[in-house]
C-alpha positions in Angstrom: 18.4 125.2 -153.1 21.9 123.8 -153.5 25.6 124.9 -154.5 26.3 124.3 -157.6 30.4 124.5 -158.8 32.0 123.8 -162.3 35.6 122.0 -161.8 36.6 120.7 -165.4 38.0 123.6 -167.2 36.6 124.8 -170.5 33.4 122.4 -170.2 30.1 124.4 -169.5 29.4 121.2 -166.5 27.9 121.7 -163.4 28.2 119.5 -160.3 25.7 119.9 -157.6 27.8 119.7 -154.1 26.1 121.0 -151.4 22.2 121.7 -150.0 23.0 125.8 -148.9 21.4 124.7 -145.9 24.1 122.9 -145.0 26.7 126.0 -145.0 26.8 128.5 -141.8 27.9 132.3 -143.2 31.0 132.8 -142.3 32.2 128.8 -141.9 33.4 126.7 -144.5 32.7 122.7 -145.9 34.7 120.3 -147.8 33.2 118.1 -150.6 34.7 115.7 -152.4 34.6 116.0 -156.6 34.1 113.6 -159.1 37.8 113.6 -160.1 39.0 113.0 -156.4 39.6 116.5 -155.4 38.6 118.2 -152.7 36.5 122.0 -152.6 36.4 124.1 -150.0 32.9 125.8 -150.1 32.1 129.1 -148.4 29.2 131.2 -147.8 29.6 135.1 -146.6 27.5 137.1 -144.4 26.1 138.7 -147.7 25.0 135.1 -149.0 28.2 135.2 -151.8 29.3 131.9 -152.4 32.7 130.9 -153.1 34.8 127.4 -153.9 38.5 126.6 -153.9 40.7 124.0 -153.6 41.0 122.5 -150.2 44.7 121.2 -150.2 46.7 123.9 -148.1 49.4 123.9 -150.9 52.2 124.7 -147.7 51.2 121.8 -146.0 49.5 119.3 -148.5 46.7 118.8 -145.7 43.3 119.0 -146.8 42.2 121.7 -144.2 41.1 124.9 -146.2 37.5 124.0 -145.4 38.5 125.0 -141.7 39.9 127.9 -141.9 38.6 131.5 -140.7 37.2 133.9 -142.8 38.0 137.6 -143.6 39.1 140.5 -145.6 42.1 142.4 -146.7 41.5 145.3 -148.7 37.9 144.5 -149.4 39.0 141.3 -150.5 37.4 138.2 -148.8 39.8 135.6 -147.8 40.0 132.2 -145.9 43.2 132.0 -143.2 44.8 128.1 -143.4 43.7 126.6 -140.0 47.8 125.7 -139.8 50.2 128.4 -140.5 48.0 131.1 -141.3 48.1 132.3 -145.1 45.5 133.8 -146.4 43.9 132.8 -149.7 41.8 135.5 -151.5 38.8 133.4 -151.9 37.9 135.4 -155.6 40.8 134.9 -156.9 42.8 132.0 -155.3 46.1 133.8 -154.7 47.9 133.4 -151.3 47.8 137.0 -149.9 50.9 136.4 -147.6 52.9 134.7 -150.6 52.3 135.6 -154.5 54.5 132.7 -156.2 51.7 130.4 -154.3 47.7 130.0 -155.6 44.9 127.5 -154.5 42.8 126.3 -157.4 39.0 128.7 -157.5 36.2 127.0 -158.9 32.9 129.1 -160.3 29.9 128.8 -158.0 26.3 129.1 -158.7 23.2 128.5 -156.5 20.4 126.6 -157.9 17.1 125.7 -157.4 16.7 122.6 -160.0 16.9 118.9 -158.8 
């Protein structure tokens, strides 16, 4: 079984990214897209899957991947390895600043090749 996520807006494309035996609940992986970005991939301890953007937009590093997991408000959200804003991981919005987002890509787990 593998991750599946659609990054071009408005086109019904999906990009296989990761085997899901390659993500830990709880832990996060970076993959690099076709168009030169980078995802962050996440897997909760329900088995929800979730994709954003991996620049931290406060730093420009590419460290979203690393950061911890948790929830606000029963909203799940990943905490920047480097100054700590949280990013809802549904809806991309930075919990600790609203004027700032992360880009969220749909997911989907699949089963064909």
């Amino acid at each position: 079984m593998h991750l599946e996520l659609s990054h071009d807006a408005g086109a019904d494309a999906w990009t296989p990214v990761c085997e899901t035996s390659r993500l830990t609940p709880g832990r996060g992986v970076a993959a690099l897209l076709p168009d030169g970005r980078q995802a962050a991939l996440f897997l909760d301890r329900a088995g929800k899957a979730y994709a954003i953007e991996n620049r931290d937009p406060f730093t420009g590093a590419q460290v979203l991947s690393r950061g911890l997991l948790g929830s606000a408000g029963g909203r799940p959200f990943v905490a920047s390895p480097l100054l700590k804003q949280r990013f809802d991981l549904e809806s991309g919005r930075c919990l600790d600043d609203e004027s700032v987002s992360v880009a969220v890509f749909p997911v989907r787990l699949s089963t064909s090749p």
